[in-house]
N, C-alpha and C positions, 0 to 999 in steps of 0.2 A: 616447112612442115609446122602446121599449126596444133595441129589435135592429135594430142599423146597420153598413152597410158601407161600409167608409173606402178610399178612394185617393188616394194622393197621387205626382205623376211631373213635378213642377213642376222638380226639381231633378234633379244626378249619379245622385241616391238615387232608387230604387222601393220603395216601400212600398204594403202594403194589409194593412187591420187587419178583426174584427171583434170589433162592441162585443153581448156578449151581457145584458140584466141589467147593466152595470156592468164586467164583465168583460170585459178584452178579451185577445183573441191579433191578435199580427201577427208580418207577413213581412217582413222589412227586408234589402234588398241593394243596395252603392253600386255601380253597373254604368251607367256611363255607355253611351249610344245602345243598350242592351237594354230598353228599357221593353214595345216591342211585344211582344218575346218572353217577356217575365215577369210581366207585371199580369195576365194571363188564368190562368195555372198558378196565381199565388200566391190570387187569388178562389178558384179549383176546391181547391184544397188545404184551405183554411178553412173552406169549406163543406163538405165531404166529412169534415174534421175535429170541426166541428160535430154530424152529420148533420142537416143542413138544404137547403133549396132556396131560391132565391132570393125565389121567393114568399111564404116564411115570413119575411123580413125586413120593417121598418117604413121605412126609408128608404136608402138611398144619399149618402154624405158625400163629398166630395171638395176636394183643393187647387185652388184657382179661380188661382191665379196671385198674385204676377206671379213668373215664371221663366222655362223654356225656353221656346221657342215651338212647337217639337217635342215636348217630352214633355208641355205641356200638351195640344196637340192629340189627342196617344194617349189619357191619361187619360182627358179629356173624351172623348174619342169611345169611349173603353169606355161609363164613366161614362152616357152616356144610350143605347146598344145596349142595355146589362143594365135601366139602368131601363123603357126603353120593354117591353122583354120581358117583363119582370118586372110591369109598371103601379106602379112604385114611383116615388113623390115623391125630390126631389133635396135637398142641404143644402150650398152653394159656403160656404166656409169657407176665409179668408185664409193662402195657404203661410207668409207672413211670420210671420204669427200662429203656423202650427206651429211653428217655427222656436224662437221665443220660447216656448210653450209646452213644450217639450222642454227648453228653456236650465232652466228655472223647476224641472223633475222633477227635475233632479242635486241631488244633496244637497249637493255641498260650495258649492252659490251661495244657498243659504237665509238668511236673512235681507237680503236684496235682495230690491226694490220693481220696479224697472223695469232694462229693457234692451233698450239699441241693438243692432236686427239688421240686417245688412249683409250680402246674397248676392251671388256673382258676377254680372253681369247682362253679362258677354262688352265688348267696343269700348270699354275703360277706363273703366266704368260700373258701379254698383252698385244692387240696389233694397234699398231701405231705409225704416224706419219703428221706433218707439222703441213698448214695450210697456209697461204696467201690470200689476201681479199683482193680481189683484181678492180681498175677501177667502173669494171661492167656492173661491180656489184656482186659475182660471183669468183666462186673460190679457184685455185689452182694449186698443185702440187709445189712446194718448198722443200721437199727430202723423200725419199724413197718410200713406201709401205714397208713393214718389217713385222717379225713377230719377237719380241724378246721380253728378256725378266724385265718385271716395274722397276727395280734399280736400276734400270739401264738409262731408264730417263732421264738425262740432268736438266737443272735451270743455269745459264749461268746467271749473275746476278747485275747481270747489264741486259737481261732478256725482258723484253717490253713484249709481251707475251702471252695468249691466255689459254683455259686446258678447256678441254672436254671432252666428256665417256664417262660411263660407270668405270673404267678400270680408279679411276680419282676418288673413288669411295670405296673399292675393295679391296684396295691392295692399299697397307698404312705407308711405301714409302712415298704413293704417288698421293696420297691423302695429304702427307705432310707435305708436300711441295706443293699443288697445290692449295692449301691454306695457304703458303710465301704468295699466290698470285694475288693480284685485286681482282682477275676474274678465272673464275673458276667454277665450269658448269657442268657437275656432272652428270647430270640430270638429261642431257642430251641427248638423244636415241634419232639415230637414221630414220629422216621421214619422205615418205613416195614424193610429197609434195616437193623436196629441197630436189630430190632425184630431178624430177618434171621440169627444173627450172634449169639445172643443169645439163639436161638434157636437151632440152631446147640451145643454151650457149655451144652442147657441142654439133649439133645440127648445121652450126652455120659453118662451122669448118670441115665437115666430115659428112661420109658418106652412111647412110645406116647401113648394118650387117643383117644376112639374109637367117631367117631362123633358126636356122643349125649351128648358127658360129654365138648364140646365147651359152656362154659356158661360164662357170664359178672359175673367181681366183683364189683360191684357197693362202697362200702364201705357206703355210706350215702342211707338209704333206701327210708327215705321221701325227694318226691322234690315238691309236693303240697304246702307245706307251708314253711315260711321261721323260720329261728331258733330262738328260744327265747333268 
């Protein structure tokens, strides 16, 4: 499958990419609580861009979470409107993992292996999980996803290692461990585009899922109350 279309609304950030052939274009804008208003324009702009229609795509990709609870909602609910419309198969693909695979694009963190990503996750909590750079060039899972306090994250000080998320600038104890790295990005925000690229890697192993199985991974189920 060659021609995919990416969204991601897990985070602050909205993005939606398409991968044509290898190539991709995306939309990227940090517009927090805009996601309903924007993921629909920025699809119609790409495709119009393109000259294509969405039935001329192979699959639909998307951030599966864990992030907002809101903008995965939106997402997701584009996410299978378009595919069921379209009769296009789905491909959930880890925000964390975009996250991490964006870190990995910047040139100045190259020759780094792995890194710790750390997103806001709101109630002095973080979602987090440490990546691998595989030698495809894209990333893979090194520790589970998890939601816990920013202290939870240690360095040890043999970790050849690097961060990324805004959790690394809003919480002081992942600020300060971070400053210990030489890289440290937290500037990072999940993009449709790393999504698209990922999604493509997992294409070659996997089969896509039919409309209905696009569903959010939230990892923290209560956001009513805050943690004890």
């Amino acid at each position: 499958m060659t021609n995919i279309l990416s969204i991601e609304t897990s985070s602050e950030a909205c993005s939606v990419a398409l991968s044509l052939d290898g190539v991709i274009r995306e939309r990227f804008e940090q517009a927090p609580m805009r996601h309903a208003e924007l993921v629909l324009p920025m699809v119609e702009s790409l495709l119009a861009e393109a000259g294509l229609s969405l039935p001329q795509l192979d699959a639909i990709a998307f951030g599966r979470g864990p992030g907002s609870f809101t903008g995965l909602r939106i997402g997701i609910g584009v996410v299978q409107g378009l595919a069921w419309g379209a009769r296009l198969p789905v491909v959930p693909i880890s925000s964390l993992a975009a996250v991490a695979q964006t870190f990995f694009e910047r040139d100045r963190v190259r020759g780094l292996s792995q890194v710790c990503v750390a997103m806001d996750a709101r109630m002095q909590e973080v979602y987090t999980a440490r990546f691998a750079l595989a030698p495809n060039g894209l990333v893979q899972p090194a520790s589970e996803e998890q939601v816990c306090a920013p202290e939870s994250i240690v360095f040890a000080d043999s970790d050849v290692i690097g961060a990324a998320g805004n959790g690394f600038e809003r919480y002081e104890s992942l600020a300060h461990s971070g400053a210990m790295l030489e890289w440290c990005e937290p500037d990072c925000w999940p993009h449709a585009a790393a999504i698209s690229r990922l999604a493509a890697g997992w294409l070659e192993h996997n089969t896509p899922l039919p409309a209905h199985e696009a569903q959010p991974v939230y990892i923290r189920d209560k956001i009513a109350e805050k943690p004890s």
